[in-house]
C-alpha positions in Angstrom: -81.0 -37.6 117.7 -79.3 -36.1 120.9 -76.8 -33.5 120.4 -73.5 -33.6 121.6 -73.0 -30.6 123.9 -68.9 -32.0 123.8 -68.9 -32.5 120.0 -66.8 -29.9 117.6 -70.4 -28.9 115.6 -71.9 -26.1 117.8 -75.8 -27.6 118.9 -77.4 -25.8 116.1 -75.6 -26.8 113.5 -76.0 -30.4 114.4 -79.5 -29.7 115.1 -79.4 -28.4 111.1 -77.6 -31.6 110.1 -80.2 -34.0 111.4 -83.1 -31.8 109.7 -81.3 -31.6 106.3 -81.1 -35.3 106.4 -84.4 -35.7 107.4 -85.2 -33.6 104.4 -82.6 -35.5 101.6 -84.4 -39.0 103.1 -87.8 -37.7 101.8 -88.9 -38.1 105.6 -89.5 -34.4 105.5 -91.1 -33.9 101.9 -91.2 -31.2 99.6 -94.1 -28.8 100.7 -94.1 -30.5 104.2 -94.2 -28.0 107.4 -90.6 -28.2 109.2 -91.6 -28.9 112.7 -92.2 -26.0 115.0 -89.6 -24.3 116.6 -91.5 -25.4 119.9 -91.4 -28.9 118.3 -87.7 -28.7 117.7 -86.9 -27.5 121.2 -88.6 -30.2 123.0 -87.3 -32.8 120.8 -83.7 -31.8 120.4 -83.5 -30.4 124.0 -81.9 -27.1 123.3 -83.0 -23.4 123.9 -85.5 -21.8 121.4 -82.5 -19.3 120.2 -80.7 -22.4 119.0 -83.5 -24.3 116.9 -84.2 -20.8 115.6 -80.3 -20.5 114.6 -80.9 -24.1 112.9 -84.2 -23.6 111.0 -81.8 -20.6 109.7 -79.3 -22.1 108.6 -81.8 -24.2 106.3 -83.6 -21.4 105.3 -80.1 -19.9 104.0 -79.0 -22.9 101.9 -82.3 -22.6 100.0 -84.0 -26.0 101.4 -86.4 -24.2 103.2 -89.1 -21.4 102.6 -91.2 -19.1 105.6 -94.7 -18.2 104.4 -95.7 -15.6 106.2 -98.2 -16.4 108.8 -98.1 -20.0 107.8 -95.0 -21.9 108.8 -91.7 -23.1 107.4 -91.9 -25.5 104.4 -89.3 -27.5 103.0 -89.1 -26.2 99.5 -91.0 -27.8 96.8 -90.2 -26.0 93.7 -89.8 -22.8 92.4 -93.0 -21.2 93.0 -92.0 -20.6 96.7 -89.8 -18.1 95.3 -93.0 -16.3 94.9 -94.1 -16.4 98.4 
């Protein structure tokens, strides 16, 4: 996916948009490590403030969880509200 610096969406949000339905596909499993915000920057092409703004946005709807010192993982079930 390229984003559309022209487009209405701001680049983060259609960042987002492409991860969430990367995650509703089952490309992106439950328990599976969201791709590093490195990762994200390369492949997207878009400043490390802005993936960060994206992997938020995911974290705030509940599909995603940060383990401490581990990563970001899509959420698998309700023990990562223990984490």
């Amino acid at each position: 996916m390229e984003v559309d610096y022209d487009a209405e969406l701001p680049p983060y949000l259609q960042v987002a948009a492409d991860l969430r339905r990367r995650i509703a596909s089952g490309e992106l499993r439950p328990g599976a490590r969201v791709p590093s915000i490195t990762y994200i920057m390369e492949t997207y092409g878009i400043a490390r403030n802005t993936a960060r703004r994206a992997v938020q946005v995911l974290t705030d709807e509940g599909l995603v969880v940060v383990r401490q010192g581990w990563g970001t993982f899509v959420r698998s079930d309700e023990a990562d509200d223990e984490s």
